[in-house]
Structures are given as C-alpha cells and as structure tokens.
N, C-alpha and C positions, 0 to 999 in steps of 0.2 A: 516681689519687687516689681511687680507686672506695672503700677505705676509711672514706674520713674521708667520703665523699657518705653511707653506710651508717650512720656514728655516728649523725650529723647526723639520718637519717630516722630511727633508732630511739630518740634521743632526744624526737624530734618525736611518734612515738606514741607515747611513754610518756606525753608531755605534753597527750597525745590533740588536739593541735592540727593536724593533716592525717594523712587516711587514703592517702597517696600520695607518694614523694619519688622524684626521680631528677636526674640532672644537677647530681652535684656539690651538695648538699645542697638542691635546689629540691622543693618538694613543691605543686605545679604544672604545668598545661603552657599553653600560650599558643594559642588559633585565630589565625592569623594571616589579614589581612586581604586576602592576593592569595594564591594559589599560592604555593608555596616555589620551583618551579623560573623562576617572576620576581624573586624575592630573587636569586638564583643569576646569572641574566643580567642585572641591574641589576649584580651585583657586579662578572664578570666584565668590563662595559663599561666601568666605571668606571677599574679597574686599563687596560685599553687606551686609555680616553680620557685618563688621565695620562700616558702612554707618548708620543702623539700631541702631547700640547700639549710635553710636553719636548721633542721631536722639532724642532718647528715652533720652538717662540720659546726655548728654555734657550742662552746662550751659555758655553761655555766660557771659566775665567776663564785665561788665560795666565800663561806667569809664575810666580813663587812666592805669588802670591795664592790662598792656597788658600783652602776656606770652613769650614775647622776651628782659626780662629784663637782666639785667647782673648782673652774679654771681660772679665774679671779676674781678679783673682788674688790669694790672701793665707796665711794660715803658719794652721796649726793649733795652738793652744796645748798642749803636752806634757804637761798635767792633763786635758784634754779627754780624749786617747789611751788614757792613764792610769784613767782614770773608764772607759771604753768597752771596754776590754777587759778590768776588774774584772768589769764585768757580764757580758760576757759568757761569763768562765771561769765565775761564780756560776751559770748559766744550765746551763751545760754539767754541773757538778757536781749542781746540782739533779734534772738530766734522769736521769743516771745513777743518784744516789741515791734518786728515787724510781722510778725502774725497779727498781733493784731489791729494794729492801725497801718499796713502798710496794704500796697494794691492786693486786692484778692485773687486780682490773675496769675494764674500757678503759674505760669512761663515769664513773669515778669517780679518775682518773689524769691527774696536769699533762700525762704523756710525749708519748703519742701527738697529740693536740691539738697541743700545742708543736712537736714535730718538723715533724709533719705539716702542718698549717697554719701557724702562726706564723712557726717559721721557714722551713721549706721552698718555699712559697708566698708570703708577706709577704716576707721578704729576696730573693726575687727578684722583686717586684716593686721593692721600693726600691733592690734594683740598677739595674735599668731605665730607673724613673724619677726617678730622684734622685743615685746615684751608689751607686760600687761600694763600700759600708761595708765591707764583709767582710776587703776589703785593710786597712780599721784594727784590728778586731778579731778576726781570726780566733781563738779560744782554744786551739788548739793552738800556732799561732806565739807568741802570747801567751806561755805556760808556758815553750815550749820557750826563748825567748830570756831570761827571768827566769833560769829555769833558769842557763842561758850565762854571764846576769849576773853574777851570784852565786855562779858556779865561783870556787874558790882563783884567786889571780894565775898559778901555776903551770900552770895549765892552761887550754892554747892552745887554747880553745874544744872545744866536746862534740862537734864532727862530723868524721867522718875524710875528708870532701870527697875523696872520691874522685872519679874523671873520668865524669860522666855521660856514656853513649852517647850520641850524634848522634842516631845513627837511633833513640833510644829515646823521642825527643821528647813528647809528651803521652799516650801511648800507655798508660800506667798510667794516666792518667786517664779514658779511653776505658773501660776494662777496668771501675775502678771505677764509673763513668757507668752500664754499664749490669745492674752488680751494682744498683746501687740503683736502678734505675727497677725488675728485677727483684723486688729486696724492697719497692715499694715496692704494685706491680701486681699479683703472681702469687702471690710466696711464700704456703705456708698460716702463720697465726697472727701474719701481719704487724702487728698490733694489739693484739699484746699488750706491755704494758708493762718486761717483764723481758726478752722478745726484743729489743726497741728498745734497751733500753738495755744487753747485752751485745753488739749489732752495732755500740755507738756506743762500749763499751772499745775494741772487736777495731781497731775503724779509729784510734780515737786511737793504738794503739801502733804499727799498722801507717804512721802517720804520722809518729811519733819516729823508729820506725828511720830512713824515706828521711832525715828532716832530720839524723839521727845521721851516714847512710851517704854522703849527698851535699850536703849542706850546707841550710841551711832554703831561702835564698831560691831556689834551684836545683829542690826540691822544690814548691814552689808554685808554679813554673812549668808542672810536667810531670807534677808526680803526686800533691796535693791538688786532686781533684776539686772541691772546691767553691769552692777560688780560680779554676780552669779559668773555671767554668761562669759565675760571678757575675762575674768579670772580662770575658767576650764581652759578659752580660748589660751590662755598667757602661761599653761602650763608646757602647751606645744614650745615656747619660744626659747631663743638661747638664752634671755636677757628675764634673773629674778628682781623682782623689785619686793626690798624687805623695811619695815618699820621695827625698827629696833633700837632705840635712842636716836631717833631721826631712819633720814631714809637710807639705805645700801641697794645698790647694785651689784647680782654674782653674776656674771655669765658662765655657763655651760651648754652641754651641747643639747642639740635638737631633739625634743619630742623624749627626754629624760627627765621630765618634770612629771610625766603621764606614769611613772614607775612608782609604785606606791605599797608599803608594808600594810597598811590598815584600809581597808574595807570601806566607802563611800556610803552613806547612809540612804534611804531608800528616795529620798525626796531627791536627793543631788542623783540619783540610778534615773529619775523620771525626769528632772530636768535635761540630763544629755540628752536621752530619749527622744523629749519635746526638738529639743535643737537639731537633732539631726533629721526629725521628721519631716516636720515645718519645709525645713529648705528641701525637701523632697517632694513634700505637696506643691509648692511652689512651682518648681518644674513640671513637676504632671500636669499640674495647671494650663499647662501653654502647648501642652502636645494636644494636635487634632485628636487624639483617643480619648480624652477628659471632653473636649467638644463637640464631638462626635454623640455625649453620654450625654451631657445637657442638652442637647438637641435631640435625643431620642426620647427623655423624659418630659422635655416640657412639648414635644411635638403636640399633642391631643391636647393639648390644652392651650393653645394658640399661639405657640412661643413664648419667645425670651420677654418681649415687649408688654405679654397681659399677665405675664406672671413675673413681676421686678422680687417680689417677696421669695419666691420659690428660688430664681435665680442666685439669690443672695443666701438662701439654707445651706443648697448644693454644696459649695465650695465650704460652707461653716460644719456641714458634717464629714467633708469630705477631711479637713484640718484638724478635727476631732479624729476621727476614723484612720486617718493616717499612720499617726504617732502610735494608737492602740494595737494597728495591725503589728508594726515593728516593735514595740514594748512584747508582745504576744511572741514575736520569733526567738526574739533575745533569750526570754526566761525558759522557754521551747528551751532552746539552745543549754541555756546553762544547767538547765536538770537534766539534760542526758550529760554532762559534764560532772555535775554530780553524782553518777553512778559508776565513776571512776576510781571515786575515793570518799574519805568520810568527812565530807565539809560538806558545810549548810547550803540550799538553792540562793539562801538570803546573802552570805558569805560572797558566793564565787561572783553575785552579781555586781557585788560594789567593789569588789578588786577587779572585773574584767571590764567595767564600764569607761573603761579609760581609755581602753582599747578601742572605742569607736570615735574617741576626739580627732582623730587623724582624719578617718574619713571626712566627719561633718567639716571638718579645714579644710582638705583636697575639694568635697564638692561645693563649699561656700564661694572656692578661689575660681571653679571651672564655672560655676553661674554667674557669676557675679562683676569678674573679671572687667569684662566688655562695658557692664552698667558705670564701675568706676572711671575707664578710661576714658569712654566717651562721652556722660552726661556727666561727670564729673567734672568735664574740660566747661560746667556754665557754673561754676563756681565765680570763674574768672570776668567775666562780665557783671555777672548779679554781685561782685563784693563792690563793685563802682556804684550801683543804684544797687541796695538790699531792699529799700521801701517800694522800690518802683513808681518812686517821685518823678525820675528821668536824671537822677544826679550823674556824676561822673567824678567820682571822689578820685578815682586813680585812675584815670584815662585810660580804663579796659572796656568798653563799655561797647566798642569794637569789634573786641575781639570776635573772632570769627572757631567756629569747633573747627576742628581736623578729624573727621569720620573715618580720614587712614586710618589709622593711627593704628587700631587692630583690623582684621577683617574674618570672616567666617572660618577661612580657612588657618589661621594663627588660632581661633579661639577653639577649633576643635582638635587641633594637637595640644596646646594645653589642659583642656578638660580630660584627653586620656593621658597624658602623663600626671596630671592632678588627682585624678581619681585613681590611678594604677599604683602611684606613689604612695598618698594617704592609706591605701589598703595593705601595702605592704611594710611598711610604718606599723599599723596596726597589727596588722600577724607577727611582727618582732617583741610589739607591746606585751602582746598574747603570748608567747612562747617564754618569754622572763618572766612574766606572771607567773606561767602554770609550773616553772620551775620552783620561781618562788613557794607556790601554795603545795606541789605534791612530791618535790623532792627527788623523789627517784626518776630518772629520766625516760624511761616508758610509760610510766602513767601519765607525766606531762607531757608527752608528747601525744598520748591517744587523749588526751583532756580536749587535747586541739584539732582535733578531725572535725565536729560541729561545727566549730567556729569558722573554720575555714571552710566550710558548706555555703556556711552566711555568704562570708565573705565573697568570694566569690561571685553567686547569687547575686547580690548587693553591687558590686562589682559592673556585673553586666547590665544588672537594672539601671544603674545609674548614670551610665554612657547611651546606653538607649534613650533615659528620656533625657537629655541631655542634647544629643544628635537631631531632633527633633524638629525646634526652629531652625536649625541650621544648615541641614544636610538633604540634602536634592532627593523629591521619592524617589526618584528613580534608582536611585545611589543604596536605597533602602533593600 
C-alpha cells in the first residue's frame, strides 16, 4: 500500500503540516524507550510462554464439544440485503464512472482513496473483525443474480454450469491474488484513476464470464478473489453469515471459525500463503534493507532513473520470491510434523493452514492501521466532489485531516500487541488442531515444537520490519 502511504505524505506537505511521512501515512517516527532487539525477545517469549502455559494446563474437550459452537442466532431481514447491495453496486458504479471520466488528479479523485483504503483495507478489517459482509454484498454477485432474476421464464438461468475442474480448485484465485497485490505494489501509474478503474471493468467481466461459465455460487468459491480472501479473513470473526433459505447470522466467539475437522485443499494451502506473504513483502518494501538492495544492484548501472524496467522486476521478483520462501518453511515445518505420526505432509498442511490466519490479521491491522486512520479521513472530502468537478454535494469539501489522530508511538504498541496476539491465537489454533489430528496428548504436543520455531521466528521478523519506518536508528 506504499501508494496510498505517498498520497497521504503529499497531501500532508501540501498542507505543510509535516516535513516527513513514512509507514503507511505516519509522518513521524517514534525513540523508543529500550532497544528494539528487547521488543523483539519480549515478543518472541511471549508467543513461547503462550505455547507453555497451553502445554501445561489447556485440556482437550472430548467428544462433540467443540469450542466453535454458536452463541445465537437469527434471520437477516431480505430489505436489509436488499439496501446493502444497492449500495454497494452504487459504490462500484461510482468507482468506475469517476475513474473514468472524472479528474485524473489522484489527490483530487473518490477512486483511488476508495479502492485503496476504504475498501480494500476497511472491508478487510470488518471482515476480520466483525464478519465477512462481502458474502452479503458482493456487487458483482449482486448484478449477476438480478440479472438471473429478471431473465424471461424461458430461460433456465444465464450460466452454462459447466463442470468445474477438481484440481482447479481456488487456483484462479491465487492467480488473481497476486495480480493485484502486483497492481497494487509494483505496477507504474497504479494511482491513477482511469487505470483503477479500467482494471476494475476488465475484472467485473472477467467475473460474469466464470459465473456465466460455471455457475455463480461455484465461482465464488474458486475464482472471485475477494470472496477467497474476505471469506478466510471472516472466519477469524464473531459474526457467521450463512445462506440457507435467505440470510442467517450466528455469532460466536473469536478466531473459532479457524477450527476445522477436514483438511483445506492445496490451492486454498497457497492462497493463505500468498496472503500472508504479500503483506510481508510489502513491509520489507519500505525498510532501508530492501533500499539499501536496489541501490546496490542497480548502482553499476547508473541507478534507479536508467534502469525504470530493472526497478520495476526487483520488487516483481521479490513478491514472487517472497510467498515461496514462506510456502518452503511451512511445508519444512509440517514434514518434520509428520514424523510424529502417521498422517500425510498433504493432510497436516491443510488442517494447520489456518493457523497462520491470525497472524496475516494481526500484521494486516499493525501495517495498515495508520493507512486507514489517516488517509482514510479523505474519503470525507472527496465523497462532496468524487469527479473532482469542484462540487460540494455535502458541504465536506473543507474538511481538513486530523494527522493526530494516531501517531508513531500509538502505532508501534499496536503493531506488538497486533502481531504478539495473532501469534498466540495461532499457537492456540495449533494446539487444538494437533489434538484434534494426533490424539494422544504427547504427540500433539511435540507435533508443535516446529511450529512454534516458526512462530516465533515470524514473530520477531515481523516487528522488525514493522519498527522500521517508525522507530528512531538510534532506538534500533
């Protein structure tokens, strides 16, 4: 989201109110009060002393007492839906029509902002923490199924449902996953309003066809990426949202939805993977160590400026190269796990892949955080002119940001309780899994010494680069 961090600082000096921004719209950095490499092993021992006290006193519940039961439950009223996906088609038409005939000046354009923050950022928070909305409103399912509605009697629905491949399972999701972390990171002119909103037809139709070609609900399982993605996210939350003769809502409780008898298939193992990598490169992205590297590779060949194409690889292999490193630990990980007991490498992957949704939560909320707070407050202005005509539909147009609002030092106590929490969320994940799969309570427990190696690891990596834009060298 290095972007929308860029908007945010160039809005900031136009408004001449900070001569410095980085991390994600912060234009700040924080001394911190110990060394960062004692944040780091505070962290790390934390995540181990969670492991520990599970270890010691968690008992496994027997039985069909599982701990992802539901605490209530009730019916969605059909107007509610109705209302929710109006807006949301409204949103989407908005996005498009001011992409493309509204001002091209990204600082002066609903598009980018919206995309980019609003909903891209905000809807996966509210996935997360609140439930997975997007299953009510998605605007293309939306359309498509009106669409449907509203065909002649004659005609036996708009999809030629054909037989979706087995092994094609979420793998177009994958594909598109990391087209757009690509457009969202590397591409040149990814901030321009007309591009956004031509990548945002090209997907809409590329989305009618699957629901044309294989039916919608078939399609939202495997190849609209952003049900994928907000659907993992929305397992973390309290709040299920279920299609079952209309809509239901269950609530239960946190990060119980991650708890799972049957096994994740190998495509939905690679999409977390992608997810949680992505938002890893991202951060490395921004720490002088990743600048440091492109500057010493493109030095002999006259910099950044004679080599724009070189520039642009860097980061495209480095988002490649990323996710593989960490797909590589993982499976590391789970075949020494498998020589615990007699279950497959392919098995342990897709039950313990759930285990890592916590983190990519924790560190989505500890990057991200600041990008919503603060660039998200030009929502408010840009919903009065979206075209950047100069209108003033609801006399915000004024409004002025509030760059309080967080500041360095609030955003790096969030990002270690963010990352310190999601890890240990995860190690609890981990430990009722390995119950689940191995039974007896010594081999589930040593199933989990690897993982919590990762962990860990992961753990202290991820506060490192993390600290980064925000934390004084000196402090380092």
């Amino acid at each position: 989201m290095r972007w929308a961090a860029r908007l945010a600082a160039a809005l900031f000096a136009c408004a001449a109110l900070a001569d410095e921004a980085s991390a994600h719209a912060l234009a700040q950095r924080y001394d911190l009060p110990l060394p960062l490499g004692f944040f780091l092993m505070a962290a790390g021992a934390a995540v181990a002393l969670s492991f520990a006290i599970l270890a010691l006193f968690w008992r496994h519940q027997s039985g069909h007492q599982r701990p992802d039961r539901t605490i209530a439950e009730g019916r969605i009223p059909f107007a509610i839906i109705v209302i929710g996906q109006i807006l949301a088609v409204g949103a989407l038409a908005l996005i498009v029509g001011a992409g493309l005939f509204g001002n091209q000046n990204t600082f002066k354009n609903i598009v980018p902002v919206a995309v980019w923050v609003i909903w891209w950022v905000g809807l996966s928070f509210v996935s997360a923490f609140v439930g997975n909305l997007w299953a009510l409103i998605n605007p293309w399912s939306a359309i498509f199924g009106f669409v449907e509605w509203m065909a002649p009697p004659w005609v036996n629905g708009l999809s030629l449902r054909l037989a979706y491949p087995k092994w094609l399972g979420a793998w177009p999701a994958c594909a598109l996953f990391l087209l757009l972390a690509w457009l969202e990171l590397v591409a040149p002119a990814r901030d321009v309003p007309r591009n956004i909103a031509i990548a945002t037809v090209a997907y809409s139709i590329f989305t009618w066809i699957g629901f044309g070609v294989f039916g919608r609900d078939v399609w939202l399982k495997g190849g609209e990426v952003f049900s994928v993605l907000f659907g993992l996210f929305g397992r973390f939350a309290p709040i299920l949202f279920v299609r079952n003769d209309g809509w239901h809502w269950r609530l239960r409780f946190f990060a119980t939805g991650l708890l799972t008898l049957k096994p994740l298939v190998p495509s939905l193992i690679a999409f977390t993977l992608l997810m949680l990598g992505t938002v890893t490169v991202d951060g490395l992205m921004e720490t002088p160590l990743w600048a440091a590297v492109v500057e010493h590779l493109l030095a002999g060949r006259g910099g950044i400026d004679a080599n724009p194409v070189a520039f642009i690889l860097l980061p495209s292999a480095l988002l490649v190269v990323g996710p593989l490193l960490l797909a590589g630990l993982y499976l590391a990980v789970v075949a020494t796990m498998a020589m615990i007991g007699q279950v497959s490498i392919r098995a342990l992957a897709g039950m313990f892949i759930l285990s890592l949704v916590p983190i990519a939560i924790g560190y989505h909320l500890a990057h991200y955080f600041s990008l919503l707070a603060i660039a998200g407050q030009f929502i408010i202005p840009l919903a009065s002119d979206p075209f950047g005509y100069g209108w003033d539909l609801f006399a915000t147009t004024l409004y002025r940001i509030d760059i309080g609002i967080v500041d360095a030092r609030f955003i790096w106590y969030l990002a270690v309780i963010a990352i310190v929490t999601g890890h240990i969320v995860a190690v609890w994940i981990g430990h009722v899994t390995a119950y689940t799969i191995f039974r007896d309570a010594g081999a589930a427990r040593r199933s989990q010494y690897p993982m919590l190696v990762l962990m860990v690891g992961y753990t202290m990596l991820s506060l490192w680069i993390l600290a980064q834009p925000i934390v004084e060298p000196a402090a380092k």
